[in-house]
TORGUTI-857386 format. One record per atom (N, C-alpha, C): residue in three letters; x, y, z. Coordinates in steps of 0.2 Angstrom, whole numbers, plus 2048, in hexadecimal, padded with zeros to 3 digits. Layout:
<sites>
AlaXYZ/...
</sites>
This chain:
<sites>
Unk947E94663/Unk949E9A663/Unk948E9E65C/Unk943EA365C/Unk946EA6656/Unk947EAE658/Unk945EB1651/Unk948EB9653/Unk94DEBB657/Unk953EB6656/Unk958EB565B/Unk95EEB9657/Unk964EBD658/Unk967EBF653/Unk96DEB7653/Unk970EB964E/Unk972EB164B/Unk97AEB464B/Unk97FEB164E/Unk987EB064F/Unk988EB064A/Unk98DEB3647/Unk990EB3640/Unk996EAD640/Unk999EAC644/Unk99FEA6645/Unk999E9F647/Unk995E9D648/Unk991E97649/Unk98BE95647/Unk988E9C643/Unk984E9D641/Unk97CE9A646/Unk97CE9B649/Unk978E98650/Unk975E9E652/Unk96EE9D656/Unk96AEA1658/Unk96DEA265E/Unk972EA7661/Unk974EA6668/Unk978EAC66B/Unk977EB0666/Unk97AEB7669/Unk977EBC66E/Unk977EBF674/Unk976EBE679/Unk97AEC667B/Unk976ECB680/Unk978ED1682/Unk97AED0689/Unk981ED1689/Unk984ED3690/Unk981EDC693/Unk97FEDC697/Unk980EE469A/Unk982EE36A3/Unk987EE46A3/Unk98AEE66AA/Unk988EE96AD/Unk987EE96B3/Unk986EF06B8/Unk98FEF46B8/Unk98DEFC6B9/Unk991F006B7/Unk997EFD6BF/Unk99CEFF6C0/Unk99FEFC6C4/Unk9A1F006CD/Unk99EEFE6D3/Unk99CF016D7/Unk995F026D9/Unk98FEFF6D6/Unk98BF006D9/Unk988EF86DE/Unk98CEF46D9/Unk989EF06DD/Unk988EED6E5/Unk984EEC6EA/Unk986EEE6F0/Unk985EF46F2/Unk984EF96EE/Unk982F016F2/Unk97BF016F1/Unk979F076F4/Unk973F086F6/Unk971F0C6ED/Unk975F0D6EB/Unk974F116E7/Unk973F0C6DF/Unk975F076DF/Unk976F036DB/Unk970EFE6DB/Unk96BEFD6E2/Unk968EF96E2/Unk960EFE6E0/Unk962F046E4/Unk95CF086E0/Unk95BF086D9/Unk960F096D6/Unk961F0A6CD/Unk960F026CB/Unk95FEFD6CD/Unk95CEF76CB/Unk956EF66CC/Unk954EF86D2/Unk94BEF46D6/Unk948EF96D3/Unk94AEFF6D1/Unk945F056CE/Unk948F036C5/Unk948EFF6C3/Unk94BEFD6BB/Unk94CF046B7/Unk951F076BC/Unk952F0D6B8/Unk95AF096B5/Unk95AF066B2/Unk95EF016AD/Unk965F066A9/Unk963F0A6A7/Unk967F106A4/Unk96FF116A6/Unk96BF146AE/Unk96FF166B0/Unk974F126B2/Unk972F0C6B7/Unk973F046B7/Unk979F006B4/Unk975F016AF/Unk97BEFE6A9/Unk981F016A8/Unk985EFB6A6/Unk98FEFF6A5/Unk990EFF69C/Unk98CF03698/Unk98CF03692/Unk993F03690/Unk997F05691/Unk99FF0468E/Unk99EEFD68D/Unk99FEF6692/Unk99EEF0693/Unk99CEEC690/Unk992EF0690/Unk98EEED68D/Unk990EE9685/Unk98FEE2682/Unk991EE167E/Unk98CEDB67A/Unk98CEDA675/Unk988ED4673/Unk98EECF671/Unk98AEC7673/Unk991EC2673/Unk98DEBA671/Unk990EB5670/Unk98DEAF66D/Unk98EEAB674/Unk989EA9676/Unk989EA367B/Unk989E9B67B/Unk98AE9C675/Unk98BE96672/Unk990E90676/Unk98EE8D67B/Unk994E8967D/Unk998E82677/Unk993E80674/Unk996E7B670/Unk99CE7E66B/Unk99FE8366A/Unk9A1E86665/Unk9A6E8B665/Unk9A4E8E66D/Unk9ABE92670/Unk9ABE97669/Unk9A7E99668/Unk9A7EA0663/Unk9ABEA7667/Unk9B1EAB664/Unk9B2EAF665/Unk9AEEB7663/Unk9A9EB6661/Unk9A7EBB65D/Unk9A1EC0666/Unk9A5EC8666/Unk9A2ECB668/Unk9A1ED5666/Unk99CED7667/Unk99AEDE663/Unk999EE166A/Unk99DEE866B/Unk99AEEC670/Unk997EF166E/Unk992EF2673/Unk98DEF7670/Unk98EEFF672/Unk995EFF674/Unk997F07672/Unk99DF08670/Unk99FF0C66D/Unk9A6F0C66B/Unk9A9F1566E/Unk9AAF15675/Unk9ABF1C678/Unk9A5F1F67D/Unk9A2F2267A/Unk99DF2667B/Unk995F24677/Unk998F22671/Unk992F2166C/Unk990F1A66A/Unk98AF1A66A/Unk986F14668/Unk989F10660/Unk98CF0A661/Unk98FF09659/Unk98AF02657/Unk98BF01653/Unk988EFB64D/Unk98BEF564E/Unk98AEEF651/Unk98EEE964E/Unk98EEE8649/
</sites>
């Protein structure tokens, strides 16, 4: 693995984007359309969305979400 971002608690290559689908589409018509057409956007539950370490040997607590409200933040 490279060009991987690197955990700050394990320092291991194995950070990792959660994005959720927004809640209610799953199982609607409308929810399966906004996937098979990879209109992704709208799809996604950006509140949720979060970056996190998959790290199983290490049980690392470290995660970043990628909004904070409305606006796009920094980890």
């Amino acid at each position: 693995m490279k060009n991987r971002p690197i955990c700050p608690e394990c320092k291991e290559q194995t950070i990792v984007l959660f994005t959720p689908p927004r809640e209610g589409l799953i199982g609607t018509e409308r929810g399966y359309e906004l996937y098979h057409n990879k209109d992704w956007q709208e799809y996604v539950d950006w509140n949720r969305a979060h970056l996190y370490c998959c790290n199983g040997k290490t049980d690392c607590k470290y995660t970043a979400m990628l909004t904070s409200g409305d606006k796009l933040s920094t980890p």
